[in-house]
N, C-alpha and C positions, 0 to 999 in steps of 0.2 A: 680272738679278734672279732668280737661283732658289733664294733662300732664301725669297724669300716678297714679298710685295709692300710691305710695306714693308723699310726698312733697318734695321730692328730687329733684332740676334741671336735667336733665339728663347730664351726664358726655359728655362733650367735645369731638368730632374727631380728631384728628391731621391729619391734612389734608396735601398734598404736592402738589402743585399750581393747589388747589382746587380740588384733588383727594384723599379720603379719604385709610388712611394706613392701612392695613389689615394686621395682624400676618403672618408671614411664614408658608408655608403649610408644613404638618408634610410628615414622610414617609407614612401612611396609607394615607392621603390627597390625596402625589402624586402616590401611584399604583391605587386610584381611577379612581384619574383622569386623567390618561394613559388609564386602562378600559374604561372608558366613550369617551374617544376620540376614542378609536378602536370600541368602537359600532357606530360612527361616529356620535356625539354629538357635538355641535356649541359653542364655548369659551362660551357665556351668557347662557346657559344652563349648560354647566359643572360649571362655578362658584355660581349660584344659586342653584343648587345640593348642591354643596361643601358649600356652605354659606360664599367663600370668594370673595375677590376684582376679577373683571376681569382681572387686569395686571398680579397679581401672576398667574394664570391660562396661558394666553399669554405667561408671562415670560417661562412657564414649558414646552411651546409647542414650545415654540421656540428652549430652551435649547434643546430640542428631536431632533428636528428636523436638530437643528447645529449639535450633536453627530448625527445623524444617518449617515449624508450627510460628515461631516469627517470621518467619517467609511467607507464609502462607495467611498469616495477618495484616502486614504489609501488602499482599496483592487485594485481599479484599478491603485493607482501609484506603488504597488507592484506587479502588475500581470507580470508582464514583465521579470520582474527581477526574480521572480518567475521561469513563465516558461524556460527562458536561463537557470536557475538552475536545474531546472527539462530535458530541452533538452540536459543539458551535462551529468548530471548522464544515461538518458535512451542510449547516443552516448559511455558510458562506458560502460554499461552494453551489448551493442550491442556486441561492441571490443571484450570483454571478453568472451562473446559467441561466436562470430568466430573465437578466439582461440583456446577452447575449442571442434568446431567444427574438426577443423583443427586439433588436437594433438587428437582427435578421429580415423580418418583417418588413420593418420600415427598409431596408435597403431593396426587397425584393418588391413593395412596391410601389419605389421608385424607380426598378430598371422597368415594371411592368408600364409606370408612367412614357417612361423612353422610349419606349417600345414601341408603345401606340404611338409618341408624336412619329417616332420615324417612321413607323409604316405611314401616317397621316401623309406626312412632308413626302414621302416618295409615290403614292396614291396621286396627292395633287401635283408633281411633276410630272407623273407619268399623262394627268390628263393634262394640262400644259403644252406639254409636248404630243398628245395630239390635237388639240387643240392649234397650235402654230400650224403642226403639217396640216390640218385642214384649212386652216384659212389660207395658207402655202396655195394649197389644192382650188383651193376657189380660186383664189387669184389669178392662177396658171388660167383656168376654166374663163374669167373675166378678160382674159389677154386674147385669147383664143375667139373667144365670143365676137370681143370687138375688131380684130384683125378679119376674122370673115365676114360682119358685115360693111364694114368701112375698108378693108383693104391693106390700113395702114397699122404701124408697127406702136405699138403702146409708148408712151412718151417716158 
């Protein structure tokens, strides 16, 4: 008995030019063996882990490695493009703030304009108004004046 314990021949490999075919690796398969390649483990160690073919293994490191590196091509063929887009929005937003700036200005001074008429306008009411009560005051003084030299009562 040393083929095996039973009498059964053991079942054939299909092999593909002399490399034996291994099942696809499942999804748990492949987040293993993405883990074990980040602990920095050697394709013949990850597929004897995994109990599969080296190629599948290969194959999955490779496929990474093509997606990372098109990823990583794609961000630098879009940076550019990118930034121009981001350098016109911040060259608008700039605009916009020194417009904003600017229609500040002019709003601040025109209150500073207002300002001065109202203090102006309340300066000359205020002399206005002494003005009336002084001539008020003479008046009174002119009534007075002439009541004690004439006697009589102001018409």
């Amino acid at each position: 008995m040393g083929a095996g314990m039973t009498d059964q021949a053991p079942k054939p490999v299909p092999t593909f030019y002399g490399h034996p075919i291994t099942p696809k690796l499942t999804k748990e398969q492949e987040a293993r063996a993405i883990e074990l390649f980040a602990e920095g483990m050697s394709i013949k160690k990850v597929a004897t882990t995994l109990q599969v073919g080296e190629n599948r293994v290969r194959t999955l490191r490779d496929k990474r490695k093509t997606a990372e590196a098109q990823a990583l091509f794609q961000a630098t063929k879009n940076t550019p493009a990118a930034l121009n887009n981001l350098q016109e929005g911040l060259n608008k937003v700039i605009s916009i703030l020194d417009q904003l700036v600017t229609n500040e200005a002019a709003q601040n001074t025109e209150i500073r304009k207002m300002n001065k008429a109202l203090f102006r306008r309340s300066t000359e009411n205020k002399r206005l108004r002494e003005t009336v009560a002084q001539q008020k005051a003479d008046l009174r003084d002119l009534k007075r004046f002439y009541h004690g030299k004439t006697g009589r009562e102001w018409l």
